[in-house]
C-alpha positions as CSV (number, residue, x, y, z in Angstrom):
1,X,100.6,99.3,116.2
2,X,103.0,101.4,118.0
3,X,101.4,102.2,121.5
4,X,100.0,98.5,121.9
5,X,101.0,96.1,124.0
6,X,101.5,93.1,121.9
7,X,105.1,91.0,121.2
8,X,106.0,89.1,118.3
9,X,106.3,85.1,117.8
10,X,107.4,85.1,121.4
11,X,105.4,82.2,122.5
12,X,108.1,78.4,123.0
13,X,106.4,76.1,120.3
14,X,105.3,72.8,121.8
15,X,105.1,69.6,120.1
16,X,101.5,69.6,119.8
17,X,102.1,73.0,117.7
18,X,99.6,73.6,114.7
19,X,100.1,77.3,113.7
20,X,102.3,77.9,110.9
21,X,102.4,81.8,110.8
22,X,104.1,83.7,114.0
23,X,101.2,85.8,116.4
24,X,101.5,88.6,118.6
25,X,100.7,88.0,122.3
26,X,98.3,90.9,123.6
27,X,94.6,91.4,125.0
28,X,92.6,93.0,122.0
29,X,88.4,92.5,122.8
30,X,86.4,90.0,120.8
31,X,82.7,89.7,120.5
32,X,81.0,86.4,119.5
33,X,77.6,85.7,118.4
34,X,76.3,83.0,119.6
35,X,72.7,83.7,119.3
36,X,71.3,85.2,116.5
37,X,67.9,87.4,116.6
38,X,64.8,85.5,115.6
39,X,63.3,87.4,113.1
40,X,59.8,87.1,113.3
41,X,59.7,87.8,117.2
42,X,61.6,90.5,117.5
43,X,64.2,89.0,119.7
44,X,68.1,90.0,120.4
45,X,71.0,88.1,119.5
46,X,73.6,87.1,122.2
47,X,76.9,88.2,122.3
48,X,79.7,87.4,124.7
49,X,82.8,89.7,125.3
50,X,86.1,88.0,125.6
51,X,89.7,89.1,125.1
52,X,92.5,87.1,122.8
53,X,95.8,85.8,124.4
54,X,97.2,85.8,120.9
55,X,96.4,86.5,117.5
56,X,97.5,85.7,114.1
57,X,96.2,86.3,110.4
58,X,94.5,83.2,110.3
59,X,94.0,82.4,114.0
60,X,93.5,83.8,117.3
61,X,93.3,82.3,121.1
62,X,90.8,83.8,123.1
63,X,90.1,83.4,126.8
64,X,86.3,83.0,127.3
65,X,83.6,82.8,130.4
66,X,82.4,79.7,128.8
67,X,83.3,76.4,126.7
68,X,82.4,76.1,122.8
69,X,81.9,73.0,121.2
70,X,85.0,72.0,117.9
71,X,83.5,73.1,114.9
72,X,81.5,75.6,115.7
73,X,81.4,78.4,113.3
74,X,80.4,81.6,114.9
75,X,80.1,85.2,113.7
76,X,82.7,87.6,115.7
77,X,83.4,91.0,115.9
78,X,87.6,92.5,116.7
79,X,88.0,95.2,118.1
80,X,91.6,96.7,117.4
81,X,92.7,100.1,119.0
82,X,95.7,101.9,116.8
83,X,97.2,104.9,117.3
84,X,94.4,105.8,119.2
85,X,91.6,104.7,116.7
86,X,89.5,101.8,117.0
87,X,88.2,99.4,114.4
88,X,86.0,97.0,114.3
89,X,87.0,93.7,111.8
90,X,83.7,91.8,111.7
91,X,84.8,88.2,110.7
92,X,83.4,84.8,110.7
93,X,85.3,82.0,113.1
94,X,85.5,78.5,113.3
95,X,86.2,76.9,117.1
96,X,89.2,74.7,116.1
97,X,89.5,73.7,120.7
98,X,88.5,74.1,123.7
99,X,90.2,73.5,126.8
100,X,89.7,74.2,130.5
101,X,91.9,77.5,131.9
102,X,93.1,76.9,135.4
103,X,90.8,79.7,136.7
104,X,87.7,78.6,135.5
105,X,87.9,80.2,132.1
106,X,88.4,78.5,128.7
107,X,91.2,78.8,126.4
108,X,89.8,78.6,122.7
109,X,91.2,78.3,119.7
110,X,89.9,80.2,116.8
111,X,90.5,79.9,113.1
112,X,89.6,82.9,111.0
113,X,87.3,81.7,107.9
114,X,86.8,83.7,104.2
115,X,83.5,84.6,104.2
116,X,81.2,87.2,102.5
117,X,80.3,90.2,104.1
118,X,83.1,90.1,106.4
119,X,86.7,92.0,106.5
120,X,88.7,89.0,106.2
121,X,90.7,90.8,103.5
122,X,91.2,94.3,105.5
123,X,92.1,91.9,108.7
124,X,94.5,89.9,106.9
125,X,96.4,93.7,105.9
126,X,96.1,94.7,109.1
127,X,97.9,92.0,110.6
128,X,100.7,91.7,107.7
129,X,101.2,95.7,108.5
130,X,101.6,94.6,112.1
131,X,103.6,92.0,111.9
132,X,106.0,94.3,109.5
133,X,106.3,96.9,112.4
134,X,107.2,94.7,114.7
């Protein structure tokens, strides 16, 4: 990912520390669904923007404009600029916690699922390429 700014299992583990695979640190954009379309009326889905604070094969923090309740499994959509090409990883994510950010965001923590229809398996290369570059 040469051009990016993201730094490798730099982040002091804490006691309360969960992950067991080192992340990079860096700001790539996340879209989550949180509303789907109804069909039959011909409405929109929502989607809010946020951006990650880290990111891992199986995880990613994310800062967000608003709280998600644990468990929640949401559809999401990465979007990961290299060398100057941008792909989109459509993935499906559980909310693993939620905490209040000190400037009125929310820290989140997000645990990437398997799932049909998604690139799990081209997202789970991606970051193992990554994380060899580094």
């Amino acid at each position: 990912m040469s051009g990016m700014d993201y730094e490798f299992g730099n982040q002091p583990e804490t006691e309360n520390e969960q992950r067991r695979e080192f992340r990079l640190t860096g700001r790539v954009t996340i879209s989550l669904e949180l509303e789907s379309a109804e069909p039959d009326v011909g409405g929109k889905p929502r989607f809010l923007r946020c951006y990650t604070s880290d990111l891992s094969a199986r995880g990613i923090r994310i800062v967000a404009s608003e709280s998600f309740p644990d468990g929640a499994i949401l559809p999401a959509t990465v979007e990961l600029v290299q060398a100057g090409q941008e792909t989109l990883y459509p993935l499906m994510v559980e909310v693993v916690w939620c905490r209040p950010g000190d400037d009125g965001t929310w820290q989140v923590g997000l645990q990437v699922l398997e799932s049909d229809d998604t690139a799990v398996l081209e997202w789970l290369e991606t970051m193992i390429r990554v994380l060899e570059d580094d």
